[in-house]
One Martini backbone bead per residue (centre of mass of N, CA, C, O) as a GRO file, in nm:
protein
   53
    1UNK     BB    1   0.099   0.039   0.019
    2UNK     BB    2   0.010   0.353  -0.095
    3UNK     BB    3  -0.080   0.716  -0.058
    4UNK     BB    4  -0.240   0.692  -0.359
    5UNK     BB    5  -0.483   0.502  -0.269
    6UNK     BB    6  -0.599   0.666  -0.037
    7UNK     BB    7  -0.685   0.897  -0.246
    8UNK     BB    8  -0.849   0.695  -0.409
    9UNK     BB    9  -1.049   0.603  -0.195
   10UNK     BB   10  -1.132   0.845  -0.126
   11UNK     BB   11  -1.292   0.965  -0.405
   12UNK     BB   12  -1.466   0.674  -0.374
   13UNK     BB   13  -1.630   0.791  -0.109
   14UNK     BB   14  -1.685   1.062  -0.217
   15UNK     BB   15  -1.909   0.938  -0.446
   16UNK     BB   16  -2.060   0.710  -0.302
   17UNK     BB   17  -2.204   0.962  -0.129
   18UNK     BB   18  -2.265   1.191  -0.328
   19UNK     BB   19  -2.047   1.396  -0.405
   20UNK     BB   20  -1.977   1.614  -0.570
   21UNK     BB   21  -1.746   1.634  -0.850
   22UNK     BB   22  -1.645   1.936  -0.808
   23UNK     BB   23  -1.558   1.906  -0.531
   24UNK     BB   24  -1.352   1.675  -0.529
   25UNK     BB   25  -1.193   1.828  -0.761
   26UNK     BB   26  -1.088   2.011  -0.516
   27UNK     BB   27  -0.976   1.829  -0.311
   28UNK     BB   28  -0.774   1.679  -0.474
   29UNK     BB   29  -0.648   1.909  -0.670
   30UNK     BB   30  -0.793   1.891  -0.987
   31UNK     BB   31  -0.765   2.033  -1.311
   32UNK     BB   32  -0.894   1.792  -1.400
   33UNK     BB   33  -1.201   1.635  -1.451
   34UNK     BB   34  -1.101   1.368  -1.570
   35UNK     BB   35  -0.956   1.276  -1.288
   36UNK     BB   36  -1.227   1.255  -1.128
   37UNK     BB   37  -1.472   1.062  -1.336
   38UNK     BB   38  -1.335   0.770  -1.184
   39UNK     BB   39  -1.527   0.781  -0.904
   40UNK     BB   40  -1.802   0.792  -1.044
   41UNK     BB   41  -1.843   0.504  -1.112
   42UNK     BB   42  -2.030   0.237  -1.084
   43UNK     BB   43  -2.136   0.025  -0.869
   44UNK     BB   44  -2.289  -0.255  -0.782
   45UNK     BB   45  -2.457  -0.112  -0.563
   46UNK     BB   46  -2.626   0.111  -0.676
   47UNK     BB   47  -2.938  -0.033  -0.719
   48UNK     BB   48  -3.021  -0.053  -0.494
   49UNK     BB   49  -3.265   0.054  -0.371
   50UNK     BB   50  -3.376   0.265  -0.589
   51UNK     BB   51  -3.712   0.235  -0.570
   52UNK     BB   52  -3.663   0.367  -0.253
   53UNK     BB   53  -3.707   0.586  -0.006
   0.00000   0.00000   0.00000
């Protein structure tokens, strides 16, 4: 394990947790948006109770 997963890590749960992308992008640095929009791939679990409130 290196500091740079750490990194990868909070980016995949501050993305699954619903934070918008544009703020994830300035709390990690990342100049372009491009490297911001692989934490919000969806996960598998994405659908589950989907349709519930």
């Amino acid at each position: 394990m290196h500091p740079h997963m750490l990194r990868h890590a909070c980016g995949f749960y501050l993305a699954s947790i619903g934070h918008d992308t544009r703020a994830i992008q300035a709390y990690l640095g990342h100049k372009n948006i491009q490297h911001t929009i692989r934490y919000t791939e969806l996960s598998p679990d994405c659908f589950q109770n989907f349709w519930l409130d």
